[in-house]
C-alpha positions in Angstrom: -17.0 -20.6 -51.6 -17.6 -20.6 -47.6 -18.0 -24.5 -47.4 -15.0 -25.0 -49.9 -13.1 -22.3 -47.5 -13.8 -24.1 -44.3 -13.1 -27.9 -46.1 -9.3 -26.1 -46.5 -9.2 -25.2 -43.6 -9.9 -28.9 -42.1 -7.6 -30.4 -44.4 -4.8 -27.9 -43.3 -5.5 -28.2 -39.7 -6.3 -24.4 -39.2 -8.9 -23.7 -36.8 -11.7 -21.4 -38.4 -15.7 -21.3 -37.5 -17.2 -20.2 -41.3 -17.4 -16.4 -40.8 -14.7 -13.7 -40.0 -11.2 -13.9 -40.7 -8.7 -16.9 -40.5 -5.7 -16.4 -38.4 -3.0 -18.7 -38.3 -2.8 -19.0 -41.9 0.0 -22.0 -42.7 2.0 -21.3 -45.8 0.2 -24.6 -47.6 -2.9 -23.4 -46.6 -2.3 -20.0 -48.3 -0.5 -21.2 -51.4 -4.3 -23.8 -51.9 -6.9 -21.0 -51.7 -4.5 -18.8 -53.4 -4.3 -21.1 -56.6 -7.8 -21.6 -56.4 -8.9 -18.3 -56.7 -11.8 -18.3 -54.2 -14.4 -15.0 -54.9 -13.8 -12.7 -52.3 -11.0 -13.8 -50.4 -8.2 -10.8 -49.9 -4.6 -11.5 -48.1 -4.0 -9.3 -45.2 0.0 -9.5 -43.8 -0.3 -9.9 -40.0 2.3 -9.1 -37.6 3.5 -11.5 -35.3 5.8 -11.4 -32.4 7.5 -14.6 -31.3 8.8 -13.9 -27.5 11.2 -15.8 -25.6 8.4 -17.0 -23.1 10.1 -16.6 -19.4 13.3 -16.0 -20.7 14.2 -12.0 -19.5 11.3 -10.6 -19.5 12.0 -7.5 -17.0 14.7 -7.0 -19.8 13.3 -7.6 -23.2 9.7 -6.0 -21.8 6.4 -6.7 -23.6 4.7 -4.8 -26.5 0.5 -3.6 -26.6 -1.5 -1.6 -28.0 -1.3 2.3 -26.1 -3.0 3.6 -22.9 -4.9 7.0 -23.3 -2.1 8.3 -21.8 1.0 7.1 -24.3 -1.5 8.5 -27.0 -0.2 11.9 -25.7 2.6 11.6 -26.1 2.5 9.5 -29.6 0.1 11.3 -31.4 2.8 13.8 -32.3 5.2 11.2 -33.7 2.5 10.4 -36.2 0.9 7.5 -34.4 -2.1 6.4 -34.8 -4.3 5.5 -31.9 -5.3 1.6 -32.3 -1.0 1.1 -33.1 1.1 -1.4 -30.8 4.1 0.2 -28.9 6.8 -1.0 -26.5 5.5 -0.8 -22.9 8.5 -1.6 -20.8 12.1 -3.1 -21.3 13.9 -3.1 -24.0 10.7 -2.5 -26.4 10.1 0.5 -24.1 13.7 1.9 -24.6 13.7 1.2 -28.2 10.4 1.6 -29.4 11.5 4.5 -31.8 14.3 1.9 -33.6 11.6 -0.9 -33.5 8.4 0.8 -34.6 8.5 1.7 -38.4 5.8 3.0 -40.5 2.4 1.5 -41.6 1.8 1.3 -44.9 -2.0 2.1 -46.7 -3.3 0.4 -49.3 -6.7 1.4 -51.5 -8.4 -2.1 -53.0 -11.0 -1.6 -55.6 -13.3 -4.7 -55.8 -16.3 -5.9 -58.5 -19.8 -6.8 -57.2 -18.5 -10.2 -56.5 -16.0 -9.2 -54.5 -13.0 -9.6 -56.7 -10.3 -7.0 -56.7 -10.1 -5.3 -59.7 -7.0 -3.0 -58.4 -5.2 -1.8 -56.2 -3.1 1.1 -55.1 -0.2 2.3 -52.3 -1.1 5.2 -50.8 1.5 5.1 -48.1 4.5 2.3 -48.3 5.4 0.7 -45.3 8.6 0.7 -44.3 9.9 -1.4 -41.4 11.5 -1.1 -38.0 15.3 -1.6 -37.7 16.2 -4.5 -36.1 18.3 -3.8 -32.6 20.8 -6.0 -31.6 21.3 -6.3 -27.4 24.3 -7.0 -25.7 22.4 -10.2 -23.6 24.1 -14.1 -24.3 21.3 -15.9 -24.7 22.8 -18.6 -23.7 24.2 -17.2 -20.7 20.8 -15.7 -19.8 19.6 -19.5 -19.7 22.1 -20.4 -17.4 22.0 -17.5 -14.8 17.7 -17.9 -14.8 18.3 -21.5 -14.1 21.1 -21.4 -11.4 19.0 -18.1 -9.3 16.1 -20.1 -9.7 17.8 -23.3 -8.1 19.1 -21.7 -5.2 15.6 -20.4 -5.1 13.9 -23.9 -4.9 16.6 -25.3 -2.4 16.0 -22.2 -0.1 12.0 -21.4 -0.2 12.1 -19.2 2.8 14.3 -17.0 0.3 11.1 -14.3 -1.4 13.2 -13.4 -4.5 16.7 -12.6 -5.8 18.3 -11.1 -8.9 21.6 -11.3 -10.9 23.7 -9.0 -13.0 26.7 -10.3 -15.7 28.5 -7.3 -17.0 31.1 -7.1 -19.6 34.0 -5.6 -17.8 35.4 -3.8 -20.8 32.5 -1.6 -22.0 29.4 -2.1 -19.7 27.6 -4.0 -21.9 24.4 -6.3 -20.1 25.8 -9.6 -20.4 22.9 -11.0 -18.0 19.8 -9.9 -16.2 17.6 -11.9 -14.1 15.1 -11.0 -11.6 13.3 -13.9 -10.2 10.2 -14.3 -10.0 9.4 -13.3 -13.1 6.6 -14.5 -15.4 5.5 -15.3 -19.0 5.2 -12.6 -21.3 3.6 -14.5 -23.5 0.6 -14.6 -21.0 1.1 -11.5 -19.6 -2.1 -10.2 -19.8 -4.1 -13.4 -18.9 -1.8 -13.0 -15.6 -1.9 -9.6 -14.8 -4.5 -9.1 -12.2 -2.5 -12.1 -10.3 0.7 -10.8 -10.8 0.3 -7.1 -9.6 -1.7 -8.3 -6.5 1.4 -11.1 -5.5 3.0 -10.3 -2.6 6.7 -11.6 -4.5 6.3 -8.7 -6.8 7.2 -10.6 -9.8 6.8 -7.1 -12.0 9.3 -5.8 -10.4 13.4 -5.9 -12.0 14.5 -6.1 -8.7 18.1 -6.1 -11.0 17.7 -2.3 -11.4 14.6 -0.9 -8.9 15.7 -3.2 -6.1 17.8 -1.5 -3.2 19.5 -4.2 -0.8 22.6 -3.5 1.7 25.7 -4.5 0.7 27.2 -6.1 3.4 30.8 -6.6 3.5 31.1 -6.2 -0.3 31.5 -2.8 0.6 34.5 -3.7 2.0 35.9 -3.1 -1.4 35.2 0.0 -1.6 37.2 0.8 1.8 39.7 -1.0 1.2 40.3 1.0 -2.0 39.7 4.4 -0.4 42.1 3.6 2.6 44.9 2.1 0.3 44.8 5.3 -2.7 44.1 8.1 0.6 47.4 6.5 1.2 46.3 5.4 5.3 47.4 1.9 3.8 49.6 0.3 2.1 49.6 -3.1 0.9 51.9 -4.2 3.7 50.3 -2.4 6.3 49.0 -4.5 9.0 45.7 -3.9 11.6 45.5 -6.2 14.7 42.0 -7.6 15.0 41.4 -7.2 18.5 38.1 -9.0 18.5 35.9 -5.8 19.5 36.9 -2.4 18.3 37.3 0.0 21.3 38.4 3.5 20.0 35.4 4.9 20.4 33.2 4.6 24.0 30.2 3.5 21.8 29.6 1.5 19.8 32.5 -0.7 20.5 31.6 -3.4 17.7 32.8 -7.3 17.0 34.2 -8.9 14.6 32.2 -11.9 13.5 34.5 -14.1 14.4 35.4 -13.1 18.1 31.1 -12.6 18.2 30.8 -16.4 16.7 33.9 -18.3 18.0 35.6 -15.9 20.5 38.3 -16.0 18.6 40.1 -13.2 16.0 42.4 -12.9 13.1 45.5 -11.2 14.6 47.2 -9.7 12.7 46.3 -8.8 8.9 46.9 -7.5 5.6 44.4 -5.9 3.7 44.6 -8.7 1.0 44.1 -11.2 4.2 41.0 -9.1 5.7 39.4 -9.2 2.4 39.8 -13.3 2.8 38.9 -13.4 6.0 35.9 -10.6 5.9 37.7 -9.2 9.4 35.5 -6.6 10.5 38.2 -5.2 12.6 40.5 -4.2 9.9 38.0 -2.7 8.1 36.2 -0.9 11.6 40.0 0.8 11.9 40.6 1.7 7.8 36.8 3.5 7.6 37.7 5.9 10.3 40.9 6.6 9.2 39.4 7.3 5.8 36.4 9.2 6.8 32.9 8.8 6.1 33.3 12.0 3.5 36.3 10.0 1.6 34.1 6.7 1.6 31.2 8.6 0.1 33.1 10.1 -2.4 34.9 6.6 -3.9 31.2 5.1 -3.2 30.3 7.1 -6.0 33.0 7.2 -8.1 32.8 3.2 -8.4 29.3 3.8 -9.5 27.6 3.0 -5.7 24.5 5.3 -5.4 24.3 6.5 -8.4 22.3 5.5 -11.9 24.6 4.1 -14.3 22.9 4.8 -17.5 21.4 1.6 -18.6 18.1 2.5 -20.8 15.9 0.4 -18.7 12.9 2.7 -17.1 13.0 2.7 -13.5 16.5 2.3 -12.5 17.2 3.7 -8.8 19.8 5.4 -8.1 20.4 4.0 -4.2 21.5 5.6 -1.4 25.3 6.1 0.0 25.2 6.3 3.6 26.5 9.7 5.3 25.3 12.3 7.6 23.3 14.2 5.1 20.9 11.0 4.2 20.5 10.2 8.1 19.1 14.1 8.8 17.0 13.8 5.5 14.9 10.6 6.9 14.8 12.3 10.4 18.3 10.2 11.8 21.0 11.3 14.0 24.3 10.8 12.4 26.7 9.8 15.4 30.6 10.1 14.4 30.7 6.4 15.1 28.2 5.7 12.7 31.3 5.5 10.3 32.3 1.9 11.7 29.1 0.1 10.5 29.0 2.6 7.1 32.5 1.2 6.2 31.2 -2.4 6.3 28.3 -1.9 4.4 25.7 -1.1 6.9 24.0 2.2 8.1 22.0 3.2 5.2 23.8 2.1 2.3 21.2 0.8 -0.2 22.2 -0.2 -3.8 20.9 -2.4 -6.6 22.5 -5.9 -7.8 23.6 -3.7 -11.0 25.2 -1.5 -9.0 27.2 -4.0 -7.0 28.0 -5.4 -10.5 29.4 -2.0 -12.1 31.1 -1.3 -8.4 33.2 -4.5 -9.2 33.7 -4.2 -13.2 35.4 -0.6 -11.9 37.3 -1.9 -9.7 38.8 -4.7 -11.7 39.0 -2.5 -14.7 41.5 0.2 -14.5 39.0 2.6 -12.6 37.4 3.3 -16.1 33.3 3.8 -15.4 31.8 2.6 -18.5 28.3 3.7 -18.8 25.8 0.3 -18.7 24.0 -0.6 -21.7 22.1 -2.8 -23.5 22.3 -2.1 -26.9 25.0 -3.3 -29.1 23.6 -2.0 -32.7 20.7 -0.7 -34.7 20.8 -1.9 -38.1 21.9 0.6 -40.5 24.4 2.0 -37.8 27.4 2.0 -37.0 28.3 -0.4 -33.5 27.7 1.7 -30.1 30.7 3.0 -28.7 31.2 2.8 -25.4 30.9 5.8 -22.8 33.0 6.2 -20.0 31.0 8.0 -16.9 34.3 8.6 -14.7 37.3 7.7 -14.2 39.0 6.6 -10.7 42.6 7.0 -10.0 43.6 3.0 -8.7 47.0 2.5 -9.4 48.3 -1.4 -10.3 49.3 -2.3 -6.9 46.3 -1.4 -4.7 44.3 -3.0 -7.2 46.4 -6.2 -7.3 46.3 -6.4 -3.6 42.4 -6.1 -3.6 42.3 -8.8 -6.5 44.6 -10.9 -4.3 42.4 -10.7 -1.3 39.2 -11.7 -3.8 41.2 -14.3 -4.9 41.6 -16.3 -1.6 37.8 -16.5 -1.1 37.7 -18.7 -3.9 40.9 -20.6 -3.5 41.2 -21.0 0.0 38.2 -19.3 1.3 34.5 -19.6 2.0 33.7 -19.9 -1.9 36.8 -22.7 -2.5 34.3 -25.7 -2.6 32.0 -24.2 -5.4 34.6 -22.5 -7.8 37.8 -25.3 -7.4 36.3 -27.2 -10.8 36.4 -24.0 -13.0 38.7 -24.0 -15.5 39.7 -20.1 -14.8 40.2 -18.2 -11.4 37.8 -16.1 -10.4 38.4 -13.4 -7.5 35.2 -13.0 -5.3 33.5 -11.3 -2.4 30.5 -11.8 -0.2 28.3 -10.1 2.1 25.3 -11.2 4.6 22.7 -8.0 5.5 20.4 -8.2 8.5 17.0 -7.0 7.4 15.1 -5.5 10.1 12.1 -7.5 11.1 13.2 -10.4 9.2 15.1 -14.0 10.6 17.6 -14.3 7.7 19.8 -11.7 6.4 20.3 -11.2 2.8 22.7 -13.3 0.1 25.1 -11.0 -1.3 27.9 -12.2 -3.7 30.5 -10.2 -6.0 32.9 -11.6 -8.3 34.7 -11.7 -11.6 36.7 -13.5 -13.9 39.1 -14.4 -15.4 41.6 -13.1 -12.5 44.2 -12.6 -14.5 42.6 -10.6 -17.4 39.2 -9.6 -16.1 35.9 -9.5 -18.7 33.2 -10.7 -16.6 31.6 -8.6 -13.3 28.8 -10.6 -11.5 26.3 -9.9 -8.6 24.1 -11.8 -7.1 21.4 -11.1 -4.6 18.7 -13.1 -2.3 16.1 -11.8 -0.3 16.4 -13.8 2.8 18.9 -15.7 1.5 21.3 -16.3 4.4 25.1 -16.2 3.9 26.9 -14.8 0.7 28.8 -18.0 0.7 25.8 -20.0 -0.3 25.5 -17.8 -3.6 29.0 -19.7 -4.3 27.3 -22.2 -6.6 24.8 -19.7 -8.5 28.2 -17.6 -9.3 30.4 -20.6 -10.3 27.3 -22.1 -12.7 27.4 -18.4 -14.5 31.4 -18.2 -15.1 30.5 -21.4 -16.6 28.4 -20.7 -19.0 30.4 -17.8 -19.8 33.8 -19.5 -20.3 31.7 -22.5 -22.4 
């Protein structure tokens, strides 16, 4: 029976040394031994998980068998101990939809090894299947163009991308680069947790970066529905900002060129990134006002997704600076309104900031799951709701819209088949040579349904995210 066993085995291909069982059982190989009736061979179903290799694995997480620890916890869902469970991502979150139940099954054999019967002690019953709100495809395309921009710039150490869906905060796209194979993770491990990249890390939802002027959104919405602006209004950049004795900080411009913007709209300081206007509308507004439409556009605080780990950043203010030993200064408010001090958020942050923003003021919690089978679609859940009215919004939009047209961005989005309103940032990282990439957009500008960040460590300007961004809409409009 053993040499016939093994000959099928040759003939099929299917690697098997004589003794123990055979995995990898093809369905030819199966349907032979089973017509031959071979003494004392039994058919065992075997689980197996096909992955998606590197494709999102911070999001989709990886499965194994539980630490002494989850036991705890398990054992009184009516686990038992040797059982695979989620261990992170989306299998973490889920792992109660996924699971199912074993099933147990008494076999009753002859001397020979031939079942004679058979009964089901316990039937099985399946997981549900859950259904994510990831695009596959577009997943495909935001790994690939992060992880270009990553090979043209290797003195960037890592970066990471959000896609929302504007209308329900639904996970379009997550990427945090570098990543790694789930398929291997184990082999890998010891490598991984010792690499100085931290590819284990999501940096999409525990990563905290400076916004830089993206920010700027954020004041210029405060300013404009405080009512210290209007639309109209316009602030002379004076090249350095002098109300205060110190600090008495530059724009970029007059620091680069020795030059300024004169005179400007809100919608043209947006363009422009004019560090002036936005100096003068963040102490008119208050470093208490900024804070509080911070977090009403969902800036330091957790947005709901069911990932483990999400941080919940940090808005800057007096009341952070004393907790970390600082001394809040009443110009500290300048650099606060431009996205400096302390302000500390992640990529999905800056990506729920903008889908707020663009969409009405509604707050939609962030999500990734779409449906369990058996149930009924997830509704969406709003978290808040800020006031914007139509025309401060339009005039925000209109200033987003120049840095693609006209702008800094104009070169990387003028092929897209829709408009797409956009904002970037550069951070200064203490102790490091080149600041951090920050870009914000969405699309389309007339009708918004996409919200995208995009952040590199060590990246340089915002403006050279323009061709990550454009690669996504993309994909999205395709």
């Amino acid at each position: 029976m053993v040499r016939r066993l093994k000959t099928l085995c040759q003939e099929e291909d299917v690697a098997w040394e004589g003794t123990g069982p055979i995995a990898g059982v093809t369905p030819r190989l199966l349907a032979r031994v089973k017509e031959e009736g071979l003494a004392g061979v039994s058919f065992t179903p075997a689980v197996q998980r096909v992955g998606s290799g590197t494709l999102a694995p911070h999001v989709l997480g990886r499965v194994g068998q539980m630490s002494p620890e989850e036991w705890e916890v398990y054992q009184d869902r009516g686990y038992a101990m040797d059982e695979t469970v989620g261990k992170d991502g989306a299998e973490g979150a889920f792992e109660s939809y996924l699971h199912g139940t074993p099933g147990q099954k008494v076999l009753e054999t002859d001397k020979d090894g031939r079942i004679t019967g058979e009964t089901n002690a316990v039937q099985p019953q399946a997981g549900r299947d859950v259904t994510l709100t990831l695009d596959r495809d577009l997943q495909a395309a935001a790994e690939t163009a992060l992880a270009g921009f990553l090979d043209r710039h290797p003195q960037a150490t890592g970066g990471a991308l959000v896609a929302l869906d504007v209308r329900d905060g639904g996970v379009l796209a997550m990427v945090s680069q570098p990543g790694y194979d789930a398929a291997s993770f184990s082999a890998d491990y010891a490598a991984l947790s010792q690499d100085e990249a931290h590819p284990l890390m999501n940096r999409a939802v525990q990563g905290l970066y400076a916004p830089g002027s993206t920010f700027k959104l954020v004041t210029a919405a405060a300013a404009l529905e405080e009512g210290f602006l209007t639309p109209e209004t316009q602030i002379l950049d004076t090249g350095r900002y002098t109300y205060y004795k110190s600090p008495q900080p530059q724009c970029w411009l007059y620091r680069q060129e020795g030059k300024t913007h004169g005179l400007e709209t809100v919608s043209e300081a947006i363009a422009d990134s004019c560090n002036i206007f936005f100096y003068d509308a963040g102490r008119r507004v208050g470093i208490d006002m900024l804070g509080q439409y911070a977090r009403a556009l969902g800036l330091g605080e957790k947005t709901g997704i069911e990932l483990a780990g999400e941080q919940a950043g940090v808005v800057a203010g007096p009341e952070y600076t004393a907790s970390v030993g600082g001394t809040w200064y009443e110009g500290s408010v300048l650099s606060a309104a431009i996205g400096q001090e302390n302000n500390r958020f992640t990529p999905l942050q800056l990506a729920h900031m903008v889908a707020t923003l663009v969409g009405g003021g509604d707050r939609w919690q962030v999500h990734l799951l779409q449906k369990v089978a058996g149930e009924a679609p997830r509704e969406k859940v709003r978290l808040g709701k800020v006031n914007l009215s139509p025309g401060n919004v339009a005039a925000i939009k209109e200033g987003m819209l120049a840095v693609t047209q006209s702008g800094s961005l104009a070169a990387a989005f003028q092929s897209l088949p829709v408009q797409v309103g956009a904002k970037t940032g550069s951070a200064q990282v203490d102790g490091e040579e080149t600041s951090n990439a920050v870009l914000v957009c969405f699309a389309p500008y007339e009708d918004p349904e996409i919200a995208l960040a995009v952040v590199v460590e060590q990246g340089g300007s915002g403006s050279s995210l323009g061709t990550v961004a454009a690669q996504v809409i993309q994909a999205y409009v395709q």
